[in-house]
N, C-alpha and C positions, 0 to 999 in steps of 0.2 A: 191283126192279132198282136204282132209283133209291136207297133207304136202302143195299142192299150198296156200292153204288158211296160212297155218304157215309163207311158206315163203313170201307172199305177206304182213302177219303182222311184219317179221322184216324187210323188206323194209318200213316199213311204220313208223315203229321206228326208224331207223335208219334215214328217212327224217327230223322226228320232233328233232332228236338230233341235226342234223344239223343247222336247221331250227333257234332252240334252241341258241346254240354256234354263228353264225353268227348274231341273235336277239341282244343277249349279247356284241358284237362288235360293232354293230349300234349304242345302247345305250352309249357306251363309246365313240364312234365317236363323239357324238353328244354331250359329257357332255364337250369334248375335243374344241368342234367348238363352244358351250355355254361361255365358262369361258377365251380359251387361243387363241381365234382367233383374238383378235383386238375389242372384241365386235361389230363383223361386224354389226351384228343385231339392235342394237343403233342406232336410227335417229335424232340424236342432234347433229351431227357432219355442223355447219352452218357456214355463216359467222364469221371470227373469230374477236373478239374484235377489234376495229378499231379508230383512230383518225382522222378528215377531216385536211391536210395538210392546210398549213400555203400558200402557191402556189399550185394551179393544174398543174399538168405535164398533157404536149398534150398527144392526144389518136388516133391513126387512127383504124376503125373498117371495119376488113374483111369478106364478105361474100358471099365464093363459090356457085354459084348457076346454076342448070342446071334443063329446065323444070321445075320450079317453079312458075309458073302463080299461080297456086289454093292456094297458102298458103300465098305467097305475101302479099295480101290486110290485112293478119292477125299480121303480124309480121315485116315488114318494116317498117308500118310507127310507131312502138311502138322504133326503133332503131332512126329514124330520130326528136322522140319526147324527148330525155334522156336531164334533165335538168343536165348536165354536167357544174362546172363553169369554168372549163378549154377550152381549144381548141379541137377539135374534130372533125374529120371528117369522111364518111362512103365509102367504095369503094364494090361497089358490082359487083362482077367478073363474068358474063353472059359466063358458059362455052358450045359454042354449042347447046344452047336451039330454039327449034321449036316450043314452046309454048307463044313467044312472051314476055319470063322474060323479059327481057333489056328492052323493050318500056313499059310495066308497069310498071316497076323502076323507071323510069325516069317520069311516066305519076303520081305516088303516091309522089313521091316528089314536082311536081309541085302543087301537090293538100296540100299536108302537112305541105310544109315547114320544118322547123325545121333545122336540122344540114346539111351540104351541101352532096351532093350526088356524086357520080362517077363512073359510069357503064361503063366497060371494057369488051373487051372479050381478050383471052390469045391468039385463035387460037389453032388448033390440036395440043395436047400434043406429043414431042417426045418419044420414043419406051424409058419405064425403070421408067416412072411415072405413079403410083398406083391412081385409086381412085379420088378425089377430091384435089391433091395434087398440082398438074401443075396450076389449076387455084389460092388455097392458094399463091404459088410461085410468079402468077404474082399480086396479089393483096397487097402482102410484098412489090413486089419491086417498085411499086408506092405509097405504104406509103413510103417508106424511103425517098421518094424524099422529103418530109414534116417532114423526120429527126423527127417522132415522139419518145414520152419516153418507152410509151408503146402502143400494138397492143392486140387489142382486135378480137379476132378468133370465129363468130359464123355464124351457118348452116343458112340456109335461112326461116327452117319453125320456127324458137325462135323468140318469141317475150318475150319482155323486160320490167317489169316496168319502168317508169318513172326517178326510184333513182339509175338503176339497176349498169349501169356504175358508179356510183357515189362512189354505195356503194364497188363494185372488187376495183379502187383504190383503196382507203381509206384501205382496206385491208392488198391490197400489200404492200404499202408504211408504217403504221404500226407494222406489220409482218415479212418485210425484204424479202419477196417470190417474188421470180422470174417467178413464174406461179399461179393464183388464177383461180381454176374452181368450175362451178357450173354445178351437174348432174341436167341438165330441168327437172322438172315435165310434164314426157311424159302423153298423152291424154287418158284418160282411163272412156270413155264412152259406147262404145258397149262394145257385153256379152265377148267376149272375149278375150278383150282389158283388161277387170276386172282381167281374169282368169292369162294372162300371161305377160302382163304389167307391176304390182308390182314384180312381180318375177324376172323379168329381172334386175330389179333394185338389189333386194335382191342377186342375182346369183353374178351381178358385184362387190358389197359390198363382200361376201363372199370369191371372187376371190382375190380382192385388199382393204383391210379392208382400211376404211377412215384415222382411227389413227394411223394407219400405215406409211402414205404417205407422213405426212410432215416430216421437219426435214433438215437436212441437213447444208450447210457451208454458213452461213449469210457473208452478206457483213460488211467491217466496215464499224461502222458509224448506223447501221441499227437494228433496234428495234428487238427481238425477242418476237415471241409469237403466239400461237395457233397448229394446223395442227400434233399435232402427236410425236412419240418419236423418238431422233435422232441418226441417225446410221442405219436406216431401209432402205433396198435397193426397196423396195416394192415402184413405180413410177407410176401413173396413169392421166391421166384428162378426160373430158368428153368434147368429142367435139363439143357439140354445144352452150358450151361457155367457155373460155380462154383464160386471162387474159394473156399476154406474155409482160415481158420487152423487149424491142428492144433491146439492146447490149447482152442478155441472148441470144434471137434468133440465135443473130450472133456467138458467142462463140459456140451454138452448134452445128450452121450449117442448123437452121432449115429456111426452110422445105428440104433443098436440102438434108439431113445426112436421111431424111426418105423417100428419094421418092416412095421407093416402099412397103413403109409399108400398110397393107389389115386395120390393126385396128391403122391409124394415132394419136388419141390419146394419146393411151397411150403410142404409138412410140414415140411422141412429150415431152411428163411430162420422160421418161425414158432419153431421149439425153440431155434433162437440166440438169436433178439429175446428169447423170454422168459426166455433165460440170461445177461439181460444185454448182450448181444451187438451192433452194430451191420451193417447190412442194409443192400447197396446193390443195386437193379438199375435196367437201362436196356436203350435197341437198340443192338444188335452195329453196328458199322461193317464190319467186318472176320472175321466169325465167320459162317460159313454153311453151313445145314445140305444135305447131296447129296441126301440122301434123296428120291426122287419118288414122288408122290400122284398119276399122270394119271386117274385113274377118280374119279368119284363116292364109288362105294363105301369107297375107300382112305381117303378124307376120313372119309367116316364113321365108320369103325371108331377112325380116331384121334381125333373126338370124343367120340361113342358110349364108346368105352373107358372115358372120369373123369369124364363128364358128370353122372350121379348123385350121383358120390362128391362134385363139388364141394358139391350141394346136399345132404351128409353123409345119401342115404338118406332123406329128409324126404319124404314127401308131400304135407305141407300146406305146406314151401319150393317142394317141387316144382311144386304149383298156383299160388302166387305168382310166380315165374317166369314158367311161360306166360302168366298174366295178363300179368304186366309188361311181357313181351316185344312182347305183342298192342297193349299201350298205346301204346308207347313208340314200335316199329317198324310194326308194322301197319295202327294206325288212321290215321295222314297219308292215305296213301294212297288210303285207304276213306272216307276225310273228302272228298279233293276227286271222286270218281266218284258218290258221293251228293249232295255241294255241285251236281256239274253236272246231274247227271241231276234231280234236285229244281230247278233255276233258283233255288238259294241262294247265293249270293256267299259271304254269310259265311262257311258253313260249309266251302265250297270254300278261301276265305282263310286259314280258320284250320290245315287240314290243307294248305295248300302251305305254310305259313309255317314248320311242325312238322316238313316233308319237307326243306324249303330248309336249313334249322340240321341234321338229322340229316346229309344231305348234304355240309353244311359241315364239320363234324366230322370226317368220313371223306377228307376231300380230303387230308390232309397223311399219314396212313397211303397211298395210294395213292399218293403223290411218291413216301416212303419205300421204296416195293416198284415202283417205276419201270413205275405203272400206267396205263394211259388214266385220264382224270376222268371219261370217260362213264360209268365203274363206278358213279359215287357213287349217282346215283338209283335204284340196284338192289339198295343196301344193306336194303330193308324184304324180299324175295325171297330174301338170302341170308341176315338172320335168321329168315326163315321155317324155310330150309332146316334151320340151327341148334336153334331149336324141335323141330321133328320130332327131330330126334338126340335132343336132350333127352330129350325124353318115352322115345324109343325105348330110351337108356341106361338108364332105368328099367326097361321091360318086360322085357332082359333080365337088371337086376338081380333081379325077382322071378320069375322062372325058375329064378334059381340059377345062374345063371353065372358070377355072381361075378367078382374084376376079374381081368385077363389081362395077359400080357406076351411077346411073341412066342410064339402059341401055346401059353403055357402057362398053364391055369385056375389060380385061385386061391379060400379059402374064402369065404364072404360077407364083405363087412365087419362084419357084423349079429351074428353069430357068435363076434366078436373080443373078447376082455375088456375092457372100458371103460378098465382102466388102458393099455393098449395104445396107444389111438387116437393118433394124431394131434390136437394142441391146433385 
């Protein structure tokens, strides 16, 4: 009894030394992702300084829509209301919807007025386009007929202040960028929408730091300023708003250069930059998505949906990830309940000190989304939450389920010709 009992205490030593060393790692991860990440964690990253041009350049404004009835009344007519003093038009691309989008399109502009309307449908996408991209495709190719300057890319549930267009030119044209996006402030009223919501924001900040992203080969002729340090290959936007020069488009090809991309986004800000192109994004002030998430579930599906794809399919990303996640998020935690339950200080110190900074990090995302602070120390629970999606994105990647968009299957990415991909 005596020897079991010995050897069960250096096992249990030997866990907290671990325990220990790994606590110690987190902590440096974290002073690592604090100081040399881009200051992902920073939410002042906005519109960047801007001039109102001397001429407005036209605008045509795209928006993919499929089964969109419920969010409609919230967000259309805030696009048909944008005091734009330029030219401007809206085309909203009705892909396949049984929910009667296109006649209440057409039924809110009659009632709204405002900037003229144009409801399309594309017809059945051919075999090799992703997503919401075939209907992007045909809403492009009937603005061009209006030879606009720029095209303006947003989802169907954003709604718009008033100055919202006004103010992404003024931007670009300022700025010299060939893409100005804004991340929407997504809907964060049920419990938790609270819980995983800001997070998601924070995760994609994390992933693709803001200051990161601008940068790049101005045109001549063209103002430089804002968006980040140059030289960074780090490309991103947010697509449920997108500011696209029209000749930038065509240089890169887009939407045709990504048809099969799962996360179109940031496919789309990646084909500019490597077209030369300059890349801005930042948080919306003013730009907010209607769409509600109250369930669990909901959430998930809209992680779950690109979560693989970000990790391109990878396995062995895919296992580095969960590692990472476990490192990064999970062990603080697990550092001070074995620090206490062991009567090690240290180890307890070392995992609140890694908890305290993760924490810290998250505080200014939860100003941003007008969140209690008490959320922050529950940041390691809601990446947990994330984790699982993760992994889960996978399993029913290799099922064959391949990526989706409102209800509609798409082929594997696996399947896809190489030349196809997404950069």
């Amino acid at each position: 009894m005596g020897q079991t009992a010995h050897v069960s205490a250096d096992v249990w030593t030997s866990v907290v030394t671990v325990v220990t060393v790994v606590a110690a790692l987190s902590l440096a991860t974290w002073l690592w992702l604090l100081l040399a990440r881009g200051f992902f964690w920073r939410t002042d990253v906005r519109l960047p300084a801007r001039e109102e041009p001397d001429a407005w350049p036209s605008v045509c404004v795209v928006v993919p829509a499929r089964d969109e009835a419920a969010v409609l009344p919230a967000s259309l007519p805030s696009l048909l209301a944008q005091d734009y003093p330029g030219r401007a038009e809206v085309f909203l691309i009705d892909d396949g919807s049984t929910d009667g989008t296109g006649g209440l399109a057409c039924e809110l502009a009659r009632r709204h007025e405002g900037l003229p309307l144009t409801v399309a449908s594309p017809g059945e996408p051919p075999a090799g386009w992703t997503g919401k991209l075939w209907a992007v495709r045909h809403g492009i190719g009937l603005a061009r007929t209006r030879e606009p300057e720029y095209l303006l890319l947003t989802d169907a549930d954003i709604a718009h202040a008033p100055d919202s267009l006004r103010g992404l030119v003024s931007a670009a044209r300022t700025g010299g960028f060939d893409v100005v996006s804004q991340m929407a402030r997504l809907r964060v009223e049920s419990g938790w929408e609270r819980l995983v919501v800001p997070a998601f924001v924070y995760f994609f900040a994390q992933l693709y730091p803001f200051r990161w992203i601008g940068g790049g080969r101005a045109r001549s002729g063209d103002a430089r300023g804002g968006g980040g340090r140059k030289g960074r290959r780090t490309a991103a936007a947010a697509g449920g708003c997108v500011l696209l020069r029209a000749d930038a488009a065509e240089r890169a090809r887009i939407p045709d250069a990504i048809r099969h991309a799962v996360i179109d986004d940031v496919a789309l800000a990646r084909a500019v930059k490597g077209a030369g192109g300059r890349v801005w994004l930042g948080l919306a002030e003013r730009v907010d998505s209607v769409r509600p998430y109250p369930r669990l579930h909901d959430l998930w599906r809209m992680v779950s949906r690109s979560a693989y794809a970000q990790l391109r399919h990878n396995p062995l990303v895919l296992a580095g990830t969960v590692l990472g996640l476990a490192l990064v998020y999970l062990v603080p935690p697990a550092a001070v309940l074995v620090g206490l339950a062991a009567g090690q200080g240290p180890t307890a110190l070392l995992g609140a000190a890694a908890w305290l900074v993760m924490a810290g990090t998250y505080l200014p995302m939860l100003r941003y989304y007008r969140q209690p602070l008490w959320l922050a120390p529950l940041l390691p629970f809601t990446a947990f939450l994330y984790l699982l999606m993760t992994v889960d994105s996978a399993v029913q990647h290799y099922r064959g389920r391949g990526a989706a968009w409102k209800g509609r299957t798409y082929a594997r990415p696996d399947a896809v010709p190489e030349e196809g991909r997404a950069g």
